[in-house]
C-alpha positions in Angstrom: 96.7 91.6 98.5 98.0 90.3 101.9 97.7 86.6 103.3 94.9 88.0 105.9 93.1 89.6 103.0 93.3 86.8 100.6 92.7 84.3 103.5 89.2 86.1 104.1 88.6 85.9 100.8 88.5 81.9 100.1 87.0 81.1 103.0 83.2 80.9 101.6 85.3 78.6 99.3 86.0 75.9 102.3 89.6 77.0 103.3 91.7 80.1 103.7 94.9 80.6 103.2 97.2 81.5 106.5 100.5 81.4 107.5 101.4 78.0 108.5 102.2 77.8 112.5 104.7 74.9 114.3 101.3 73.3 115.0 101.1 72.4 111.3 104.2 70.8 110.9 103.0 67.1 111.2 100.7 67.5 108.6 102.8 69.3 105.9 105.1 66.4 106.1 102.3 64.2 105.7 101.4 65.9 102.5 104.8 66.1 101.6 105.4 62.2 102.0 102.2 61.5 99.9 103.1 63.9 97.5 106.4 62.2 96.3 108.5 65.8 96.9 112.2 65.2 98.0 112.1 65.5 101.9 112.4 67.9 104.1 111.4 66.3 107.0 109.6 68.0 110.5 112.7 69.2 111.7 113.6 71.2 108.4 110.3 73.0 108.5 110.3 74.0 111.9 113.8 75.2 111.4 112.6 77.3 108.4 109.9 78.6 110.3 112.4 80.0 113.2 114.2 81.8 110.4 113.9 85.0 108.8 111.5 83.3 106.2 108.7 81.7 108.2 106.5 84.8 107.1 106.7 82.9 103.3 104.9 79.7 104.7 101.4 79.3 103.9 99.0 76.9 104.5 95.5 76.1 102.7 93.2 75.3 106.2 90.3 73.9 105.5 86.8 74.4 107.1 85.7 72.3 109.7 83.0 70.9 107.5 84.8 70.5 104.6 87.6 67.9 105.1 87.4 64.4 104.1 88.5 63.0 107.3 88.7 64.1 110.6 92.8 63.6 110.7 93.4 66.8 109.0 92.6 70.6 109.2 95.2 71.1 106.0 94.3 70.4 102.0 98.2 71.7 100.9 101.3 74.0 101.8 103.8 76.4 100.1 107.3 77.5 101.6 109.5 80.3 99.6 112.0 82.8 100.2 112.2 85.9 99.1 116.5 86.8 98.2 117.7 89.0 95.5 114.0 90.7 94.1 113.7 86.7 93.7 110.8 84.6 95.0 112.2 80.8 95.1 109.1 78.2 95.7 111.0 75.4 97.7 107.7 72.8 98.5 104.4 73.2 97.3 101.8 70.7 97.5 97.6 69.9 97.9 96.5 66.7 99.0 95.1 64.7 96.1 91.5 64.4 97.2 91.7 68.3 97.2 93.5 69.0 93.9 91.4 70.5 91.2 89.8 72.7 93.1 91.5 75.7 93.0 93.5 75.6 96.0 96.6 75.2 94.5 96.3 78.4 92.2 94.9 80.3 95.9 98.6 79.4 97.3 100.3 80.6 94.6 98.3 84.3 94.3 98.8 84.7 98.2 102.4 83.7 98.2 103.1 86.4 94.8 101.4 88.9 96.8 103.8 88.3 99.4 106.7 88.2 97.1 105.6 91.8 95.2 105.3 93.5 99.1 109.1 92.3 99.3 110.1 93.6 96.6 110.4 90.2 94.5 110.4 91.4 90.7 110.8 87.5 89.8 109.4 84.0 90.5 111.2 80.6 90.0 110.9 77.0 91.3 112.2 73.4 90.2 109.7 70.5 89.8 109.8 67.2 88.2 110.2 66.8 84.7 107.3 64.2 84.6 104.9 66.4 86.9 102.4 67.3 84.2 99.3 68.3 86.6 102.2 70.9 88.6 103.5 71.6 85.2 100.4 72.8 83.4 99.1 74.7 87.1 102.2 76.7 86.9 101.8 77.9 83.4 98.3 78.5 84.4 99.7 81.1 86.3 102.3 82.3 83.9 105.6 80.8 84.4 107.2 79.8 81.5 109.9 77.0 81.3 114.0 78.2 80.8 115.9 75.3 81.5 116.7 71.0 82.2 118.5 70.8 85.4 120.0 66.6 84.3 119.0 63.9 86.6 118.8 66.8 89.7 116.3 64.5 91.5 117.5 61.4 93.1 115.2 59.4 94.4 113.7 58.1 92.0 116.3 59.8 89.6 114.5 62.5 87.1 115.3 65.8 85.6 114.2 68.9 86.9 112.6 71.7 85.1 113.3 75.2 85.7 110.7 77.5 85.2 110.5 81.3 85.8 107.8 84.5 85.9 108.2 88.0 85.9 105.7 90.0 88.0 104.1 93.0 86.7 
């Protein structure tokens, strides 16, 4: 399924799910601020988006009628690469007054597709040891943890785990 395909098929849901465009950029760091990830910043993004990989940054855009304040248009974000037949999930976040709802798992199925039409055999990301909500969505959708990456996060210190999954 592409990102145009999948995007038309949340949106009786209250977002889609497109690529994300420069015009995004100061509310994915928003997100990312709020959402305690290690920081990239606006200019990190934008460069990312010049690069070969901009095509792997999606955005959840919400409906008109459905945000919670009239500040944003965006409930959460995911950046990856696709390098070796491997998909790497950089940042990934929802806003909290949108978590639960099924956006999160939406990002993740549109950014697989992706993956699978690169020819990415494999997943894997890095999150917070303590991240029990990002922990249990991403064995929701299969990936299973293979290793402790010691204090790899530095502020606040914490270990990372390393999970994986193997498309089929």
């Amino acid at each position: 399924m592409s990102v145009t395909t999948h995007a038309l098929a949340q949106s009786g849901k209250g977002y889609s799910i497109t690529r994300m465009t420069e015009h995004d950029l100061l509310e994915v760091v928003q997100i990312e601020e709020s959402s305690g990830l290690s920081r990239w910043g606006w200019a990190a993004y934008y460069s990312e988006l010049q690069g070969q990989y901009g095509s792997l940054m999606l955005v959840a855009r919400l409906d008109g009628h459905q945000s919670v304040s009239a500040t944003h248009e965006l409930a959460g974000y995911l950046v990856a690469r696709v390098a070796a037949g491997e998909l790497h999930i950089n940042n990934f976040a929802v806003r909290d007054s949108y978590r639960g709802q099924g956006i999160g798992r939406a990002l993740l199925t549109s950014i697989f597709a992706e993956a699978v039409s690169r020819g990415a055999s494999s997943a894997f990301l890095e999150l917070r040891a303590g991240n029990a909500a990002a922990l249990a969505l991403y064995e929701k959708c299969g990936f299973k943890v293979t290793a402790r990456r010691k204090r790899y996060y530095s502020d606040p210190p914490e270990d990372a785990l390393v999970m994986s999954l193997q498309f089929q």
